[in-house]
C-alpha positions as CSV (number, residue, x, y, z in Angstrom):
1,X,2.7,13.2,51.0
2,X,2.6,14.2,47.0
3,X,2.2,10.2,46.4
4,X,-0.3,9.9,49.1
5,X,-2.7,12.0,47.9
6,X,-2.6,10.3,44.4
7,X,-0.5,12.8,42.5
8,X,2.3,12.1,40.0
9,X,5.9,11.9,41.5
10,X,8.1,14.7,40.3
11,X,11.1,12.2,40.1
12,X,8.8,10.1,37.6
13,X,8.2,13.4,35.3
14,X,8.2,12.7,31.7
15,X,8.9,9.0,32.0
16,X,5.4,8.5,29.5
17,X,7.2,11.1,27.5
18,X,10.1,9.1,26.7
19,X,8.2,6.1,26.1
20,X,6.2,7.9,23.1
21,X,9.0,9.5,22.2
22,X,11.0,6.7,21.3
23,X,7.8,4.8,20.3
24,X,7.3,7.6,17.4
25,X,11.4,7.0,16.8
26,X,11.1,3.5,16.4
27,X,8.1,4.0,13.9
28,X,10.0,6.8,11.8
29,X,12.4,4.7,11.2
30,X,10.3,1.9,10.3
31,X,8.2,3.9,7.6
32,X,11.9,4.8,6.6
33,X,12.9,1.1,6.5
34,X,10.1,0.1,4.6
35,X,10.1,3.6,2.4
36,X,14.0,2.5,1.6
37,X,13.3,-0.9,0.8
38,X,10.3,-0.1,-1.5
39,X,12.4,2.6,-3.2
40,X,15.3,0.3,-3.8
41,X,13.1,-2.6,-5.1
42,X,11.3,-0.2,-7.3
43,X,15.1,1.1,-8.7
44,X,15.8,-2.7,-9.3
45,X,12.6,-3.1,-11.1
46,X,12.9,-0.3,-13.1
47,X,16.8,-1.5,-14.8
48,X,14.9,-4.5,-15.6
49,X,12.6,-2.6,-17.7
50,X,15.1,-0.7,-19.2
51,X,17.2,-3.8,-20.0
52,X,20.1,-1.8,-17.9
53,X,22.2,-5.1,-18.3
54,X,21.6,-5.8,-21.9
55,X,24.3,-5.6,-24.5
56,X,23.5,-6.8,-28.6
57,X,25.4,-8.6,-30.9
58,X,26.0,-7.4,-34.5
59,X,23.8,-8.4,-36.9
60,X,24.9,-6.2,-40.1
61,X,23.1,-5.4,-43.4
62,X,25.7,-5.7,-46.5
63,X,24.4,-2.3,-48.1
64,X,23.6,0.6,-45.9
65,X,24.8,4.2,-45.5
66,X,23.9,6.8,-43.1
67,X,21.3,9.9,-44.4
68,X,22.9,13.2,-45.1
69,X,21.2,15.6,-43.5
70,X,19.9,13.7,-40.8
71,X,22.0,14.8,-37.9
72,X,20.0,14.9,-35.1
73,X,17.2,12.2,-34.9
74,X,14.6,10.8,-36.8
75,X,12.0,9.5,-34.8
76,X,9.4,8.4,-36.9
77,X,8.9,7.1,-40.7
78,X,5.8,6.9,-42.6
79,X,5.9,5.7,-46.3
80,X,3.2,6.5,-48.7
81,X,2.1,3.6,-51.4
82,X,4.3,5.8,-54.0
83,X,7.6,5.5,-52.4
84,X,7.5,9.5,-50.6
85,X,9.0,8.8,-47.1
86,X,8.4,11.2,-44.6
87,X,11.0,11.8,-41.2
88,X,9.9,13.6,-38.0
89,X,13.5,14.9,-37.4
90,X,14.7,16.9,-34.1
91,X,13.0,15.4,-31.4
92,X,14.0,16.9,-28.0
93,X,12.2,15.7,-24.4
94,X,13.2,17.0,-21.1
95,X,16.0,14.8,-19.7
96,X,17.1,13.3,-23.4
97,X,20.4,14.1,-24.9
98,X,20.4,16.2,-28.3
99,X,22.9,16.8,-30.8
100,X,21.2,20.0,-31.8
101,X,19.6,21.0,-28.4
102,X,19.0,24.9,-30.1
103,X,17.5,23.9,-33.9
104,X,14.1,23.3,-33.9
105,X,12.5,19.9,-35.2
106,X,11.1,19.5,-39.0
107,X,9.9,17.3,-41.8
108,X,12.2,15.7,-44.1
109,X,11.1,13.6,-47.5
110,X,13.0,11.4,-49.4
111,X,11.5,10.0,-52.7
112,X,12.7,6.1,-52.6
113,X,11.6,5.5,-56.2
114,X,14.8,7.3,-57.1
115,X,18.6,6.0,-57.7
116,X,20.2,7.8,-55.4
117,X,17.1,9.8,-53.3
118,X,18.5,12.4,-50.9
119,X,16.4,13.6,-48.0
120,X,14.9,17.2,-48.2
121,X,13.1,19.6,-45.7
122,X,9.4,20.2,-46.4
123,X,9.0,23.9,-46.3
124,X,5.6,24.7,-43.8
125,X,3.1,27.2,-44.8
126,X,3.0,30.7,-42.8
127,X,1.9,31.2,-39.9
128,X,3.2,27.9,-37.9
129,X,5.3,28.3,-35.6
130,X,8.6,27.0,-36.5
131,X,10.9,28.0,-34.1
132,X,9.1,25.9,-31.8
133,X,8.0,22.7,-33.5
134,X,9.0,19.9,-31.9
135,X,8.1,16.7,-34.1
136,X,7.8,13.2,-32.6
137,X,5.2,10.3,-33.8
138,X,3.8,11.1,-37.5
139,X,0.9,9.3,-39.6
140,X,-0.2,9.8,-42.9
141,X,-3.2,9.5,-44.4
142,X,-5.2,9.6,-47.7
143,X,-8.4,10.6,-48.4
144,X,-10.8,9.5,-51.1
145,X,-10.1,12.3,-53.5
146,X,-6.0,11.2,-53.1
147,X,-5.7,14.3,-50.6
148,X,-2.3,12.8,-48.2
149,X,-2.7,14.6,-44.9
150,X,0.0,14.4,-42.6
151,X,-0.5,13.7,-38.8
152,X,2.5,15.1,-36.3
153,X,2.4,14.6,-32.9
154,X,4.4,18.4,-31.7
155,X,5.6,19.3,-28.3
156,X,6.2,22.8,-28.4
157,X,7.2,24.1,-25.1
158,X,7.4,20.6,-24.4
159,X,3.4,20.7,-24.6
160,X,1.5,18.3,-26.3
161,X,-0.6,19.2,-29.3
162,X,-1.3,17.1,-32.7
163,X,-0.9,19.3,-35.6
164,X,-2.4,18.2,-39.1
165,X,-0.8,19.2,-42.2
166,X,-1.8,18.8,-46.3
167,X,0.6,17.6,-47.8
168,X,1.4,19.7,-51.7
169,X,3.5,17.8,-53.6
170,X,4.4,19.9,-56.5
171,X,5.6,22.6,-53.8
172,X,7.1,20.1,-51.3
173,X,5.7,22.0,-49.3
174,X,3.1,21.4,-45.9
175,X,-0.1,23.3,-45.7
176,X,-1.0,23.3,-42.1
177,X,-4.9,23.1,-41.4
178,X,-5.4,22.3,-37.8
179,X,-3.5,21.9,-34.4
180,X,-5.5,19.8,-31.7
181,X,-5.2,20.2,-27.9
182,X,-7.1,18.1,-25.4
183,X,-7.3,17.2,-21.5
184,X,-7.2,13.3,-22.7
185,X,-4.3,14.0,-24.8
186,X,-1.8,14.7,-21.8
187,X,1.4,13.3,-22.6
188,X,1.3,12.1,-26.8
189,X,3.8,9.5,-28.2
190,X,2.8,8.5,-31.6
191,X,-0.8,8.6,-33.7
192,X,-2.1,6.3,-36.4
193,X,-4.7,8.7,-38.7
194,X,-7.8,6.9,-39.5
195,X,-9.6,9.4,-41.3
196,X,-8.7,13.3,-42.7
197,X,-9.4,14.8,-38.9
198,X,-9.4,11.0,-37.0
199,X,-7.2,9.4,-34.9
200,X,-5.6,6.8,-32.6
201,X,-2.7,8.0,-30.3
202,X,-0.6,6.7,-27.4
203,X,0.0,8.6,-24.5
204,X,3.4,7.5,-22.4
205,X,2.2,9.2,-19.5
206,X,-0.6,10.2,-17.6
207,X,0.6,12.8,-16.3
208,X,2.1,16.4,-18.6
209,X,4.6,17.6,-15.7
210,X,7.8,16.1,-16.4
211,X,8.3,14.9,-12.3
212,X,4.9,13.5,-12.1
213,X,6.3,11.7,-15.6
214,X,8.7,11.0,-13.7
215,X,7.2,9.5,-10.6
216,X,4.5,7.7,-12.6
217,X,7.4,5.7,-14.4
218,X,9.8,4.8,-11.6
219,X,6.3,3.4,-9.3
220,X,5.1,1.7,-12.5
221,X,1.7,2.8,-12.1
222,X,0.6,1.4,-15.6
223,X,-1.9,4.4,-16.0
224,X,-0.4,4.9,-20.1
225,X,-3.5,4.5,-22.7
226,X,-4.8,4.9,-26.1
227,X,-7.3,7.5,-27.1
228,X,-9.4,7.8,-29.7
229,X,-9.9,11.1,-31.6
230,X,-12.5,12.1,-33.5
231,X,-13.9,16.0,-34.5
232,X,-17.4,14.5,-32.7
233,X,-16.2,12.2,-30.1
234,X,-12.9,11.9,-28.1
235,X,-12.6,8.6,-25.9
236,X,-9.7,6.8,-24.1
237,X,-10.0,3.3,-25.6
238,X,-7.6,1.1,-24.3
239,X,-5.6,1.7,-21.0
240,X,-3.1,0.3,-18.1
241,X,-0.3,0.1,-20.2
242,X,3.2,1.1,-18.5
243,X,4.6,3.4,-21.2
244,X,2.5,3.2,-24.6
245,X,4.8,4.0,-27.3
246,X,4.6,3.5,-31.1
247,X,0.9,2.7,-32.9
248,X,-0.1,1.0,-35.9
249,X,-3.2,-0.3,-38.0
250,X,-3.4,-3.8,-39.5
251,X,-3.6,-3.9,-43.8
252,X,-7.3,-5.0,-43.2
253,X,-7.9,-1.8,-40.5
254,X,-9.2,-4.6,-38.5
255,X,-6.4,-4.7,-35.4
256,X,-4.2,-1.5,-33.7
257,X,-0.9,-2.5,-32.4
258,X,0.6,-0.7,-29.7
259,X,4.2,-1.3,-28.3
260,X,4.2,-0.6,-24.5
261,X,8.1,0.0,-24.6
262,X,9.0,-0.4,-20.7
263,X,6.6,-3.6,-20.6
264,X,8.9,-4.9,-24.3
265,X,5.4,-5.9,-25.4
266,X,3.4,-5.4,-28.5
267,X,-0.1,-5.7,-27.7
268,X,-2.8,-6.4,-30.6
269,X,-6.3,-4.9,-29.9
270,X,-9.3,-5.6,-32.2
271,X,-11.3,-2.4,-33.5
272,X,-14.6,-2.0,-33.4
273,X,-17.0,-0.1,-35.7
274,X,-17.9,2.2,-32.6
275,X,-14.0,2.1,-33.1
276,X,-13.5,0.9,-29.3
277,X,-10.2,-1.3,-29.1
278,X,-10.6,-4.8,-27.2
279,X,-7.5,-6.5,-26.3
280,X,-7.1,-10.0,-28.4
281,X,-3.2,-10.6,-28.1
282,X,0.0,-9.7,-26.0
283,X,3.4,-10.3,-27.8
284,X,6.3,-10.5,-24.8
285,X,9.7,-9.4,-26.5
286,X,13.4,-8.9,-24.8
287,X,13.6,-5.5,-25.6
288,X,12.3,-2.0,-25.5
289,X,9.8,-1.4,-28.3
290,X,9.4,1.8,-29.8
291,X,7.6,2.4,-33.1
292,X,5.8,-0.3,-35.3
293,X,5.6,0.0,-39.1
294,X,3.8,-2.4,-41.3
295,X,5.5,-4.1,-44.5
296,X,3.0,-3.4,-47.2
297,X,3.8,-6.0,-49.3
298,X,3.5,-8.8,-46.2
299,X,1.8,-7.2,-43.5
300,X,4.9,-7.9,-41.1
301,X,5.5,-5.5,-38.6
302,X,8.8,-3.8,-38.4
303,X,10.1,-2.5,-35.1
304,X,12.6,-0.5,-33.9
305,X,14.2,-1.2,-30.5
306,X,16.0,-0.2,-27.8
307,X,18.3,-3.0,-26.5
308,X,19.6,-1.2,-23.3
309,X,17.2,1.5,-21.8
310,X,19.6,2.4,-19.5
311,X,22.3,4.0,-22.2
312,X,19.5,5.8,-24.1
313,X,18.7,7.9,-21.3
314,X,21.8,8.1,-19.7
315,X,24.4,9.1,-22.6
316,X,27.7,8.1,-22.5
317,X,29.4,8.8,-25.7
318,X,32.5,6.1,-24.6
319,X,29.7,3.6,-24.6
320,X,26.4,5.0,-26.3
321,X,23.3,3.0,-26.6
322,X,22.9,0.2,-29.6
323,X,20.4,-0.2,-32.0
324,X,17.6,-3.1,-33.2
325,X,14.7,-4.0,-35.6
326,X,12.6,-6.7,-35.3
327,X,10.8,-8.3,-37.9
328,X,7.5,-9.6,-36.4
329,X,5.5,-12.3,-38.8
330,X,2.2,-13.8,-38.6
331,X,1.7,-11.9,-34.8
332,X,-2.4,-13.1,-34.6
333,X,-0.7,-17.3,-34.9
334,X,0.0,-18.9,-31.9
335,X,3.6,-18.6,-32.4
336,X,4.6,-15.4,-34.5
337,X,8.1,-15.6,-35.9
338,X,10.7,-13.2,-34.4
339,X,13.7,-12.0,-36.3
340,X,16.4,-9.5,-35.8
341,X,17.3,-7.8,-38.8
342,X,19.6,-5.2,-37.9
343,X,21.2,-4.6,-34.7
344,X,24.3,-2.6,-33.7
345,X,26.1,-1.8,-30.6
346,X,26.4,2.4,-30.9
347,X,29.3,2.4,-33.8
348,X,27.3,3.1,-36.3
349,X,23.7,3.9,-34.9
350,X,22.8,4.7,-31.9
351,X,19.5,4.3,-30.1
352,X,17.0,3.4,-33.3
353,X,13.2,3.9,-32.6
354,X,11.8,3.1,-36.1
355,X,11.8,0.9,-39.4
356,X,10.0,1.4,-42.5
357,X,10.4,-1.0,-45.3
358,X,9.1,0.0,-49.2
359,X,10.1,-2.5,-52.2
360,X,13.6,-3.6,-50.8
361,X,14.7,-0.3,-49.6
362,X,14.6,0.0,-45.7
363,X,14.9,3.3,-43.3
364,X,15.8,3.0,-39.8
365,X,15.3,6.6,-37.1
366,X,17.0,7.1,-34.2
367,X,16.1,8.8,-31.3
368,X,18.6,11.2,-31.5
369,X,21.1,10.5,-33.7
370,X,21.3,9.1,-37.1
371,X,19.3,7.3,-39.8
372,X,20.2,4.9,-42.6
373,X,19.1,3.8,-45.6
374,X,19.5,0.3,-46.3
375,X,19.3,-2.1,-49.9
376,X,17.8,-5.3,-49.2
């Protein structure tokens, strides 16, 4: 009678409700499939941007020894024309190993017109806050009266501020003048000055919060840029690079070169007197690239790399990562010449991130570790 009259069955109940049911089971575990697969094809992309394979043969350098006093890193170098090299020491990043994970970052100097030059810590004027500077990329720069400022990108906090400094030489001391924060200034890896209170810098990241970091690198978004820094204008000026690391200026100020180090490219942008950056060049390398310094008596550029990505931010002291500089010449040819200068598996120094060259006498930075001083 119930079927008669047109209504449902009560044997039949829920039969539509079983069909949807294992219809919305049968797309869950799609969108899980195809969540899986993308996760694990983004996990094999991102070992082959860190090189996670890689392993370097030794190429030595007859007369080297390690820095006393550098213990813990030395991520940066910057020369000045008379021989004073400065050392962003201390680095520490959430995630990265440390060898002093409780002492705070500082400047060290080492005068490379002398015999036997030792490096020394720059004492900084009162009222910085020492106990949480947290050095990484540093510039230098002279102004027309001979005034040498010094440019430091700081995370304290693991924030992101630039903090410019006056350099006194007859103290050895640092006079700090300024610290810069800014929204376009998220996530700061290195800085090239360009003037007393002017600026190019790299940011790594888009993102400041250290799982969007996170997320942003393992997708491989490519949302990493340059910005340009200036007391009247601030401007990003290049972008959709995947992690924007180390920045330099031509000898002629004509080109900045930026090393994207999870793309192991150096890309060469042309500046402009508006000083907007248009791309001109990309240099495709088989290794990580961190910082670039420029060879002042050629104009080379000088780079310190990271052979296997993998070891650098996963330490194992059993097998720690290697070290390698580049020598790139003539990069605007067709075909620049690429040379490895120094490489090392971990024995001697681990995870290198800079090379700076003045009159024979080169300085390779770590990461985290060591540095060396080298007679060429």
């Amino acid at each position: 009678r119930a079927r008669r009259a047109g209504l449902p069955d009560p044997r039949q109940r829920g039969g539509g409700g079983a069909g949807s049911r294992a219809m919305g089971r049968l797309l869950a575990v799609g969108l899980l499939g195809l969540a899986l697969a993308l996760l694990g094809e983004r996990l094999l992309a991102l070992r082959n941007r860190l090189k996670a394979s890689r392993e370097v043969e030794s190429v030595d350098l007859p007369n080297c020894h390690l820095i006393k006093g550098i213990e813990a890193g030395a991520d940066d170098i910057d020369i000045l024309p008379n021989g004073l090299a400065f050392f962003s020491v201390g680095l520490k990043c959430p995630g990265l190993h440390s060898f002093s994970p409780d002492k705070p970052g500082g400047i060290l100097m080492m005068d490379l017109k002398k015999e036997n030059p030792r490096a020394l810590e720059l004492r900084i004027s009162r009222g910085f806050n020492l106990a949480s500077f947290n050095p990484h990329g540093i510039s230098t720069f002279i102004d027309s009266d001979d005034t040498v400022y010094l440019f430091v990108v700081n995370h304290p906090e693991f924030k992101n501020t630039v903090e410019i400094f006056k350099f006194e030489e007859e103290e050895n001391s640092l006079l700090h003048l300024k610290t810069i924060k800014h929204e376009l200034l998220p996530s700061v890896n290195d800085i090239i000055a360009v003037g007393p209170a002017h600026f190019y810098a790299t940011n790594d990241h888009y993102f400041s919060d250290p799982f969007l970091k996170y997320l942003e690198t393992y997708l491989n978004l490519h949302w990493a840029n340059v910005v340009y820094y200036s007391p009247d204008e601030v401007k990003v000026v290049a972008e959709g690079f995947d992690a924007a690391n180390g920045i330099n200026i031509s000898p002629d100020k004509k080109y900045i070169y930026v090393a994207d180090i999870l793309a192991h490219e150096i890309h060469v942008l042309e500046k402009h007197p508006n000083m907007n950056l248009t791309q001109l060049k990309v240099l495709k390398l088989d290794t990580l690239v961190d910082n670039l310094s420029i060879d002042p008596s050629s104009g080379d550029i000088l780079v310190g790399c990271h052979p296997n990505g993998q070891k650098l931010f996963i330490y194992d002291p059993n097998n720690p990562p290697s070290s390698e500089v580049l020598r790139i010449q003539n990069i605007l040819s067709e075909k620049p010449t690429v040379t490895t200068v120094y490489a090392n598996n971990g024995s001697v120094l681990q995870g290198s991130s800079v090379a700076s060259v003045y009159d024979r006498k080169l300085l390779i930075g770590t990461l985290y570790h060591r540095a060396l001083y080298c007679e060429l």
